[in-house]
ZAMARGU-4260 file (C-alpha; in steps of 0.2 Angstrom, whole numbers, plus 5000, padded with zeros to 4 digits):
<rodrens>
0) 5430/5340/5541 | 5415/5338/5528 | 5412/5346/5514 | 5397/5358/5520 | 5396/5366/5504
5) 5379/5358/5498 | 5371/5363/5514 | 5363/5381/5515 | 5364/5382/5534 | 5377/5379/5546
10) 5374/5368/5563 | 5377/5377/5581 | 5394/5366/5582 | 5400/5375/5568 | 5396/5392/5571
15) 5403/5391/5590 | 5420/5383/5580 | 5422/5399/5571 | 5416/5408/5585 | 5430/5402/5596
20) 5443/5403/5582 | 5438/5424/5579 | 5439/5425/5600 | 5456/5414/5601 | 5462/5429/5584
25) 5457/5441/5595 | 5467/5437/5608 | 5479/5433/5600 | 5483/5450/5592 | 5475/5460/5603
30) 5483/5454/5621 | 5466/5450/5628 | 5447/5440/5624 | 5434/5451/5621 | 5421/5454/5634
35) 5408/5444/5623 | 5406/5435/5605 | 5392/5426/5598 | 5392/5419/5581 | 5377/5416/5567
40) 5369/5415/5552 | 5360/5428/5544 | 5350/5418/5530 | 5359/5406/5520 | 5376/5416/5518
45) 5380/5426/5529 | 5389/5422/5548 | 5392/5436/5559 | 5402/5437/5573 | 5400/5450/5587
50) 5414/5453/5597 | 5407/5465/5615 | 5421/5473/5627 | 5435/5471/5614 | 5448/5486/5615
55) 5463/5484/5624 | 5466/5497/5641 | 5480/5507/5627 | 5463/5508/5615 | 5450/5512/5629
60) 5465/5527/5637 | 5464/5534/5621 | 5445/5534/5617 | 5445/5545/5633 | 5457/5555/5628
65) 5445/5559/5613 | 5459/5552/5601 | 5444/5537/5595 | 5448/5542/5580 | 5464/5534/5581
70) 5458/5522/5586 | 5446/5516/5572 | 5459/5519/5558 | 5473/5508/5569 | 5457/5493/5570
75) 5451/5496/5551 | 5470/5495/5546 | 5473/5480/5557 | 5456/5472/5551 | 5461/5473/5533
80) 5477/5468/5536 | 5470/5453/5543 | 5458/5451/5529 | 5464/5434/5521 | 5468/5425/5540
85) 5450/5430/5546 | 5443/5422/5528 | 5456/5405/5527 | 5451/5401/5546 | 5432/5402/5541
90) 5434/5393/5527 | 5443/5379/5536 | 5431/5378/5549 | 5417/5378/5537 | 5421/5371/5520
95) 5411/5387/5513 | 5421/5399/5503 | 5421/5417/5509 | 5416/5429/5495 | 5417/5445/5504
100) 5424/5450/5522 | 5418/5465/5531 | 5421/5472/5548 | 5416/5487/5559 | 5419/5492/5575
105) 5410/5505/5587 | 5413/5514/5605 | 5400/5515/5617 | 5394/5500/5616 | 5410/5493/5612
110) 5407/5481/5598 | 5417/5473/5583 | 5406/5465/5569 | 5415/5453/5558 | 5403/5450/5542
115) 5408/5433/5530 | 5399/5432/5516 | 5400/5412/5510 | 5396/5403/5495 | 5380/5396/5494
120) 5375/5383/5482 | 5358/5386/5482 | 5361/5405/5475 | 5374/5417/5472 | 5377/5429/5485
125) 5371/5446/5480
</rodrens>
């Protein structure tokens, strides 16, 4: 793959590569694909992935059993857990290095956001 390092944006075939990766993770650990995902950049470091329609029927039983508490700690555990995969896979895919991961989740919508902060050679990231 080429060095994208010196480039401050990424092109669409890129972002749908670490789109599919983040999707093909997803089901991967979690048993299923999420309903939706998209992929972007936000300015010149950031790519955002939005997974919609993520938790698994165990997950969604439990949210109505208003145990969603349980939920989100077991998906922020599992998500920092997964910290360094999540970063070496976007880094593959796009020759930037990640300087910080972030990751939320929310019910009602049900929505994951996986945040990648890369290196930009045109400035430092904040």
């Amino acid at each position: 793959m080429a060095n994208l390092t010196n480039h401050p944006a990424m092109g669409e075939d890129i972002l749908e590569a670490v789109n599919a990766a983040m999707v093909e993770l997803h089901e991967h650990y979690h048993g299923r694909k999420p309903a939706t995902s998209r992929t972007q950049m936000l300015g010149d470091d950031m790519v955002a992935c939005v997974l919609g329609g993520m938790y698994t029927d165990i997950e969604k039983t439990m949210i109505e059993m208003e145990r969603g508490a349980v939920v989100q700690e077991t998906r922020s555990a599992f998500q920092h857990a997964m910290e360094q995969r999540f970063i070496r896979v976007v880094h593959g895919i796009t020759g930037r290095r990640v300087v910080r991961f972030m990751s939320t989740h929310h019910v009602g919508p049900d929505l994951e956001v996986l945040l990648f902060v890369v290196e930009n050679n045109h400035k430092r990231p904040f």
